[in-house]
C-alpha positions in Angstrom: -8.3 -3.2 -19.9 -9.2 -4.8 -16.3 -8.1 -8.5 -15.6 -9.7 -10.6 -12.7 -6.2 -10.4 -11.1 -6.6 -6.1 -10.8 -9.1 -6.6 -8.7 -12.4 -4.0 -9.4 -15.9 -4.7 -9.5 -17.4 -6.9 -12.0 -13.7 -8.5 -12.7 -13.2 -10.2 -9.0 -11.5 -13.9 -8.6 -13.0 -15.8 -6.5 -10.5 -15.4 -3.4 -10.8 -12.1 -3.8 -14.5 -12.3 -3.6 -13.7 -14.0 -0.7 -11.8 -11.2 0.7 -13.8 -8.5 0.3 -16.4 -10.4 1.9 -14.4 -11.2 5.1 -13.2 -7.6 5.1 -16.9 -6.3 5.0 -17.6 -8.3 7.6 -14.9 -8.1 9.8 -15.4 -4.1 9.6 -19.0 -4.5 10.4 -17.6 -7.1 13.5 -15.2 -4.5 14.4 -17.4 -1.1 14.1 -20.0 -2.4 16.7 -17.3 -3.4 19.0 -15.1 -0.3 18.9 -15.7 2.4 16.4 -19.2 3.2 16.1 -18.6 5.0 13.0 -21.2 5.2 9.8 -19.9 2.6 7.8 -23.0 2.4 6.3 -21.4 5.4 3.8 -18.6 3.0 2.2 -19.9 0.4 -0.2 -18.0 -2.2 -2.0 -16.1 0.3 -4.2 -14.4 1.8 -1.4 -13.8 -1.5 0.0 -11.6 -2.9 -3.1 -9.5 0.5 -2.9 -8.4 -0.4 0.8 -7.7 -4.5 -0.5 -6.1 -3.6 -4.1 -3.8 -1.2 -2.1 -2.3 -4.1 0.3 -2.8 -6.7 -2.2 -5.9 -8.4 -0.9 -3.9 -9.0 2.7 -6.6 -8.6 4.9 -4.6 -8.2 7.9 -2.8 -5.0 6.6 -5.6 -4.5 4.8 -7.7 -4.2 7.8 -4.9 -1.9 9.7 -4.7 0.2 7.0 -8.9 0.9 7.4 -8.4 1.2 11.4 -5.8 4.0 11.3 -8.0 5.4 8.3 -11.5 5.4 10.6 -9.1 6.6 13.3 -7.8 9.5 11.1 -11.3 10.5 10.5 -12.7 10.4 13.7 -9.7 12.3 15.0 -9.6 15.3 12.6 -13.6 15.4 12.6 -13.3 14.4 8.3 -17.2 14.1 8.6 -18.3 17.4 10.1 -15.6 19.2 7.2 -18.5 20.8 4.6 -18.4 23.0 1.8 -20.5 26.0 1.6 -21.5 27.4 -2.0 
């Protein structure tokens, strides 16, 4: 059963509403300053995996996304595709 405290969709307290909305935004602030990377392809799930996994800290929160978009760009993650 999902409490407010695990922190998914739907089931959100209201300071980790407020979270997830800083750490959107601060993403968006950071991506048009530095990354340039489609963010537009993560949406608020993928948002509360990053949070839940550092307990809603959004500075290690936010480091742990950095290295991630780093990680991607690095490897070339998005141009990886799967031929049938």
């Amino acid at each position: 059963m999902v409490t407010k405290e695990d922190g998914y969709l739907g089931s959100l307290t209201p300071i980790q509403e407020k979270a997830l909305k800083l750490f959107k935004e601060e993403v968006k602030k950071e991506n048009t300053k530095a990354w340039k990377y489609d963010v537009s392809q993560f949406d608020d799930y993928d948002y509360l995996r990053f949070l839940r996994a550092r307990k809603f800290d959004l500075k290690n929160t936010f480091e742990m996304f950095a290295k991630y978009i780093k990680w991607r760009v690095e490897y070339g993650a998005d141009k990886i595709f799967v031929m049938n």
